[in-house]
C-alpha positions in Angstrom: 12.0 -2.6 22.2 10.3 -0.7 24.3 6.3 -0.5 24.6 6.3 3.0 23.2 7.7 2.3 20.0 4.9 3.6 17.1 6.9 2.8 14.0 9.3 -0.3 12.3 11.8 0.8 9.5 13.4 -1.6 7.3 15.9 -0.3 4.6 17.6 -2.5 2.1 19.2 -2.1 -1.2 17.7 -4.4 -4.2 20.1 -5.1 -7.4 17.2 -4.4 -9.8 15.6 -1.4 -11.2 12.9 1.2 -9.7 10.2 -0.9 -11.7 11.4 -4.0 -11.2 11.9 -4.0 -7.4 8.0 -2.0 -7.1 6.7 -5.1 -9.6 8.0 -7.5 -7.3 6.6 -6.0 -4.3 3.1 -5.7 -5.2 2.4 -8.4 -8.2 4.7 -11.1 -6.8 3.8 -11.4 -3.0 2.4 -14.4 -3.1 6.0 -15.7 -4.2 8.0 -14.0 -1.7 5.7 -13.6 1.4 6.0 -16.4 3.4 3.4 -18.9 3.4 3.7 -19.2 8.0 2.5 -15.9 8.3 -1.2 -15.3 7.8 -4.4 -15.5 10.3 -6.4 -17.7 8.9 -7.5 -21.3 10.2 -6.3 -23.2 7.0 -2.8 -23.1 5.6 -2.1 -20.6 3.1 -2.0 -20.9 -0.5 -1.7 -17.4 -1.4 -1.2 -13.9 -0.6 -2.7 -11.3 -2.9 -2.5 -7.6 -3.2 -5.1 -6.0 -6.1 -2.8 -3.7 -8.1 -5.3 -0.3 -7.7 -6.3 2.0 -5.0 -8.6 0.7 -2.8 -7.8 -2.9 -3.7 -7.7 -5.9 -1.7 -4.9 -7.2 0.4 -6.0 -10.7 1.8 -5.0 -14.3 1.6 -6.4 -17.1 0.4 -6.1 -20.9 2.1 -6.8 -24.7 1.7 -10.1 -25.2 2.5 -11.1 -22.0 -0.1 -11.4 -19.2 2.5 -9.9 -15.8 2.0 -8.9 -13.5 4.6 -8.6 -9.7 4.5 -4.9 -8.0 5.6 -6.2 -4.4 4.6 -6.0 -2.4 1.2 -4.5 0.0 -0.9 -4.5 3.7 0.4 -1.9 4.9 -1.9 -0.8 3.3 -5.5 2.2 5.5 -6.9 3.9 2.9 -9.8 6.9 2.6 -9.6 7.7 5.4 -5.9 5.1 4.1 -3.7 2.7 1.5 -1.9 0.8 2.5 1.3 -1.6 -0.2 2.6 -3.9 -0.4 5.6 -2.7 -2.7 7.9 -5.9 -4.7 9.6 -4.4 -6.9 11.7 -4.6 -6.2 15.8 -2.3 -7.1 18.0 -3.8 -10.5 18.6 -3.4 -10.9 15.3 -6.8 -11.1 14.0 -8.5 -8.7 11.2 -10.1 -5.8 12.3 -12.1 -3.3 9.7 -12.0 -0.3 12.5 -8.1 -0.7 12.4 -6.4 1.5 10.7 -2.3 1.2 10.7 0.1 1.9 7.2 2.7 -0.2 5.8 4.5 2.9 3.7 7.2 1.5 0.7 9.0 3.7 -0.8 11.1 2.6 -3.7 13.6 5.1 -5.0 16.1 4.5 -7.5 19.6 4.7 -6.8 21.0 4.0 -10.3 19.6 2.1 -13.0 19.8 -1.4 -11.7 19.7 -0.5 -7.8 16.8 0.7 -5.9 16.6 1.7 -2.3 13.4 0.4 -0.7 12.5 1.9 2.4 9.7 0.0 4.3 7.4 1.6 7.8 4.8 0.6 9.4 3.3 3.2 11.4 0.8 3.4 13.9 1.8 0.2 16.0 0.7 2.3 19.2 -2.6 1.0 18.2 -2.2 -2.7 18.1 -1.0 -2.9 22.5 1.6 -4.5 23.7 5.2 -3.9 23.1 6.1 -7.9 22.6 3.5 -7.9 19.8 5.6 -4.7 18.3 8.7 -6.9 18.8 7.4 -10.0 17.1 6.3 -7.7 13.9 9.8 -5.8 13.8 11.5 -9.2 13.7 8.7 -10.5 11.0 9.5 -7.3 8.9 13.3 -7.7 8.9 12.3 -11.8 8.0 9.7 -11.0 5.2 11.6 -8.1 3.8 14.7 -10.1 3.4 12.8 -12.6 1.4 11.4 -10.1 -0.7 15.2 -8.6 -1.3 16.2 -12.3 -2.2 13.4 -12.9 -4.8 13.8 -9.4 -6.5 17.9 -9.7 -6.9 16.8 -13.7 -8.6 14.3 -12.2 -10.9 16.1 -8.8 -11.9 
């Protein structure tokens, strides 16, 4: 990794259709995301994503708070999912941050779909360990979404 690096790109293959594999991206997160990875001070009970432009990507914890991730800048059922990414480098939300998680889902036969994850922008969030931390998260994170998908297809 070098400090310079303003992207991650994960690409995996799912054995479940073009719908499928978006549905479990964006209305099952809370089952495949894992429950380690959030910023708030309580553990996490749940990660949402509101299925809509514009809607809410946060989590919600123990002691009943919710903290915001980003939100929806692009809802394309069942091709693609861009969110803001609000999260700094020292991994706290910021609302003046602005970096994109881009998923394209594209179908490579009827029960196999190609989905191509990026998050751009990481040139805004500092320092190139916290870019290595977050290309090793994605690779973790997206494999667990690949796992739940192939279960539920």
């Amino acid at each position: 990794m070098t400090e310079t690096m303003t992207s991650i790109r994960k690409e995996l293959l799912v054995e479940a259709s073009q719908e499928t594999a978006f549905n479990v991206f964006t209305t099952k997160m809370g089952l495949w995301w894992p429950k380690s990875h959030h910023i708030g001070t309580a553990p996490m009970v749940k990660l949402s994503l509101e299925n809509q432009l514009n809607g809410r990507w946060y989590s919600t914890h123990e002691d009943g708070s919710e903290v915001e991730i980003g939100y929806v800048l692009v809802w394309d059922p069942y091709n693609l999912l861009v969110l803001n990414w609000q999260i700094n480098g020292d991994f706290k939300f910021d609302d003046q941050l602005t970096t994109r998680v881009e998923v394209q889902f594209i179908a490579e036969s009827p029960t196999t779909t190609r989905v191509i994850l990026q998050h751009h922008d990481l040139n805004k969030l500092g320092s190139g360990k916290t870019i290595q931390m977050m290309d090793e998260g994605w690779g973790m994170i997206f494999n667990l979404y690949k796992d739940l998908t192939n279960q539920l297809a």
